[in-house]
Every structure is written in structure tokens, then in C-alpha cells.
N, C-alpha and C positions, 0 to 999 in steps of 0.2 A: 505284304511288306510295305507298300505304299501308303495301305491305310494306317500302319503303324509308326511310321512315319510323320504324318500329318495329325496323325493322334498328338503326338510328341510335341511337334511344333504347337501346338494351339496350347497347351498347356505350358510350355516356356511362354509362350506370348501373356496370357494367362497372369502367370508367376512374374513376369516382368512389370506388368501394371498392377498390379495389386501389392508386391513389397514394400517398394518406395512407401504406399500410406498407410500399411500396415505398423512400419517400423517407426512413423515419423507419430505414431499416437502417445507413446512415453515419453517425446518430449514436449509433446504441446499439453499434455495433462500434468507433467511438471512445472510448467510455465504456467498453467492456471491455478496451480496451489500456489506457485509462488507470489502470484498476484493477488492471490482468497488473503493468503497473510498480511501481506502490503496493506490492500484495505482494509480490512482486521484491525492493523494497526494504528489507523486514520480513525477508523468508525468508532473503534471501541474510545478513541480520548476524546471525540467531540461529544456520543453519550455520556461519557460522564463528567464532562465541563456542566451539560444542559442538566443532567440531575444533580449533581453536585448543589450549583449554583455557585462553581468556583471557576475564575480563568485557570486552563490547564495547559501546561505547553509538552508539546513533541518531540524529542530531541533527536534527529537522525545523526549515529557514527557512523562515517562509512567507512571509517578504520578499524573500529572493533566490530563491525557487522553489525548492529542492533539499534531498538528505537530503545529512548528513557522516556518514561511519562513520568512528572510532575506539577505540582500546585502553580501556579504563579503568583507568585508573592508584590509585583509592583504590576500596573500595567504597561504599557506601551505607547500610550499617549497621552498625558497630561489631564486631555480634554475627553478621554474617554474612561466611562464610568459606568459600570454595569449596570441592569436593572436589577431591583431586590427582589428576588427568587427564592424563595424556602429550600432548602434541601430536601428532594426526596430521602426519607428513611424505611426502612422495611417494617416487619411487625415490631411491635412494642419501641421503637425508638431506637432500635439496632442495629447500627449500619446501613450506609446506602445501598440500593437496589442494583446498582452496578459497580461492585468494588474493583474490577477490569486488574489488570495487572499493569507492573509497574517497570517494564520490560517486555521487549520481542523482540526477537530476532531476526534478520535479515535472511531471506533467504539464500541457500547453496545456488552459486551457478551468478548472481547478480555483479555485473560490472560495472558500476559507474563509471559514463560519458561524460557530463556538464551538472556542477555542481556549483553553487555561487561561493563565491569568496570571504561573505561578510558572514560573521556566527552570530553576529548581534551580541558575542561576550559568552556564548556558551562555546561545550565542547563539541559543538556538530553545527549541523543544520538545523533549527528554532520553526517548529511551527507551531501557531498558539491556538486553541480555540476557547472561544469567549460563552458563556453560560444562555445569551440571548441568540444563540446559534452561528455567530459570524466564527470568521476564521480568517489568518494570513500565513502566508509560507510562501517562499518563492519555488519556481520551476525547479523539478530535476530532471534527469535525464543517465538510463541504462542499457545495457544491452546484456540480454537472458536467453541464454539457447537459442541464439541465432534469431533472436527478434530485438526489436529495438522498442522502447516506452519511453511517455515523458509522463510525469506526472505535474497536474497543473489545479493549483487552490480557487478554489469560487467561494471568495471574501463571505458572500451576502449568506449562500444557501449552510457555507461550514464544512462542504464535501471535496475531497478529494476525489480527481476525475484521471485517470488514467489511461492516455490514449495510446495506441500502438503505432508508430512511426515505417509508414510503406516506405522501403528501398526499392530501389530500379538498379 
């Protein structure tokens, strides 16, 4: 009886350390697709500003949930002027090599924390990427299944860098 006992115990001990991380894998594997998409939808408009050979801007709504991708028609500084870049085309002169989409979606479960204030005149948040690789957008900032992000623009390289923000 005592060994039956102690049988028992050790397998509640067992089951007590192992649930917690078992249970906690569908939400950090939802928090990784939600972040696959995020950059998804950073990555996919800086490649096709650089094969374009057009400025293309980003628009994030965080009221209808989703990014708009767009040409950009004037630029953003006066004094800045792209270099002259050919457009990649596919075979026989067919459309570009990356036609990307012209929409994504926000992922389920995203809360925005700190968003800036200024639109620059659009209807969201404006991030541009320029055809010679650069890129601008200001910081945001989420909270996703119980973890926290910021996301933050590196002008030179064109990439969006995604960092996850430790609580104490």
C-alpha cells in the first residue's frame, strides 16, 4: 500500500512540472506566427520597394487591424532622391519578380501599447521603404499573449527589428 502510494505521489509531482510547459506551447507558437506575419509584412514591402525601384510605404491601422502597402508618389524629403534602379521583371517583361500583396493583416490576440501620434497625413501609422534599401517608421509598441514587443526601424539596413520587452 505504501508503495502505491508513493507510486502516486511521484507521478502528481511529475504531472505538476510538466503541465504548466506543456500547456504554455500553443501560446508561444501563436505568438511566433503572429510575429512570422508582422515581419512578413515589413520584409515582403522593403523587397519590393529594392526590386521595384519604387519608394513604397507601409501603412499600419490599428483600427481596422491591418497593414496597406502602397507606391509612394512624392518623397519625404525634398533633398532626397533615389538612385536610378531598373525594375526587376520576370521572363519576357512580365511583371515584377515580387508582386507581394497589397494588404495583411494584423494578427488575432495584438493589443497596442504606444503608438505615436503624428500619421504624416495618412490613415495609420506610415512606414516608408526607399528602393536603395533605407527605411523610416517610428517605434511601436504591443502586448500579445501575455508578452510585450516593440518594434523598432534601422533607417540604414531597411529592416524591421522586433524586440520582446522583459517584465519583472
Amino acid at each position: 500500500m505504501i508503495e502505491m502510494i508513493v507510486v502516486c505521489v511521484i507521478i502528481m509531482l511529475v504531472v505538476a512540472l510538466v503541465a504548466p510547459r506543456v500547456g504554455g506551447g500553443g501560446r508561444r507558437m501563436a505568438a511566433e506566427q503572429a510575429l512570422s506575419a508582422i515581419r512578413e509584412a515589413y520584409g515582403e514591402t522593403a523587397m519590393r520597394a529594392r526590386a521595384t525601384g519604387k519608394p513604397m510605404v507601409l501603412v499600419l491601422n490599428p483600427g481596422q487591424k491591418s497593414f496597406q502597402v502602397s507606391s509612394l508618389t512624392q518623397s519625404l524629403d525634398k533633398d532626397w532622391h533615389p538612385g536610378v534602379l531598373a525594375p526587376l521583371t520576370g521572363t519576357e517583361g512580365k511583371g515584377a519578380i515580387l508582386p507581394g500583396a497589397n494588404s495583411y493583416d494584423v494578427p488575432d490576440g495584438v493589443e497596442w501599447t504606444e503608438l505615436p501620434e503624428n500619421t504624416d497625413g495618412y490613415d495609420g501609422i506610415a512606414y516608408f521603404f526607399y528602393p536603395d534599401g533605407e527605411a523610416a517608421g517610428p517605434e511601436v509598441a504591443w502586448n500579445m499573449h501575455g508578452r510585450s514587443y516593440r518594434l523598432i526601424m534601422d533607417s540604414v539596413l531597411g529592416k524591421a527589428t522586433i524586440l520582446e520587452e522583459l517584465t519583472r
